[in-house]
C-alpha positions in Angstrom: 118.0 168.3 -89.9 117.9 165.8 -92.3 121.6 165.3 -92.7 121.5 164.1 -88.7 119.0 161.7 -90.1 120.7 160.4 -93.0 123.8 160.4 -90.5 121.6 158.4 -88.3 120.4 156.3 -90.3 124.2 155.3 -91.8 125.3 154.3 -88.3 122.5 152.0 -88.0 123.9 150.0 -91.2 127.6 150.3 -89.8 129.5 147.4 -88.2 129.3 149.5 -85.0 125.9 150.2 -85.1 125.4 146.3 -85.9 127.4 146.0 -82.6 125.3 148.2 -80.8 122.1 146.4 -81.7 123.3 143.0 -81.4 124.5 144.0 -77.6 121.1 145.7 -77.0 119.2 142.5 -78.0 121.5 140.5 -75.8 120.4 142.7 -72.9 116.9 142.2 -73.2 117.7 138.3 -72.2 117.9 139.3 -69.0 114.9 140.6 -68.8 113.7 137.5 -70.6 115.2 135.0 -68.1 113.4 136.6 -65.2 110.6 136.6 -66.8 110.7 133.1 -66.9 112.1 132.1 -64.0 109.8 133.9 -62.3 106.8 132.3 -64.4 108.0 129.1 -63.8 107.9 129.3 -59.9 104.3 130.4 -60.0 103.4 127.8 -62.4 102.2 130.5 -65.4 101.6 128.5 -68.1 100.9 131.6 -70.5 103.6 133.7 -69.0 105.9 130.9 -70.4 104.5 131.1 -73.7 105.3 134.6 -73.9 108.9 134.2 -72.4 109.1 131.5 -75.1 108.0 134.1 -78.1 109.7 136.7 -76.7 112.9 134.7 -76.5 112.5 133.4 -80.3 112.0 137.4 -81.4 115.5 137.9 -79.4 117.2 135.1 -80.9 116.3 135.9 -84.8 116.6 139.0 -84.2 120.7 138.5 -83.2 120.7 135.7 -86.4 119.3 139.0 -88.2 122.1 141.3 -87.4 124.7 138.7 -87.8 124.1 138.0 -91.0 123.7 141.5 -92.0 127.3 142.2 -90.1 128.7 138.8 -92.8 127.2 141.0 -95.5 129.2 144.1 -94.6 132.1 142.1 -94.5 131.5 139.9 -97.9 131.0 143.7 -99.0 134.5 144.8 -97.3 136.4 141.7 -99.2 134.6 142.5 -102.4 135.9 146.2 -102.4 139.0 145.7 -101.4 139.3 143.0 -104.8 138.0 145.3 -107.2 140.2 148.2 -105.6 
């Protein structure tokens, strides 16, 4: 069992798993947008507030994984050099 979890846990720190989460943050904009949207026709002041926070968590959470996905690359250049 807990070489399916170390397994698991490598693929989260891959370039495809960084994919993977990057696209699955993206997809919860669309939630997001709705949200709002729907918030701003009734006039919700707090709703927009938490559209607003919940869009910030969504946006540094992408900067997040992007700069972890530079990382792996840096690493990638870096290894290939000193091979």
């Amino acid at each position: 069992m807990s070489g399916k979890l170390q397994k698991a846990k490598g693929f989260k720190n891959s370039r495809t798993g960084m994919y993977v989460s990057i696209a699955t943050s993206l997809f919860g904009v669309v939630g997001t947008v709705k949200r709002g949207r729907q918030a701003r026709a009734e006039g919700d002041t707090l709703q927009m507030l938490d559209v607003a926070v919940s869009a910030a968590g969504i946006v540094t959470g992408v900067a997040l994984l992007v700069r972890e996905l530079r990382r792996l690359d840096l690493e990638d250049v870096v290894d290939d050099v000193l091979d």
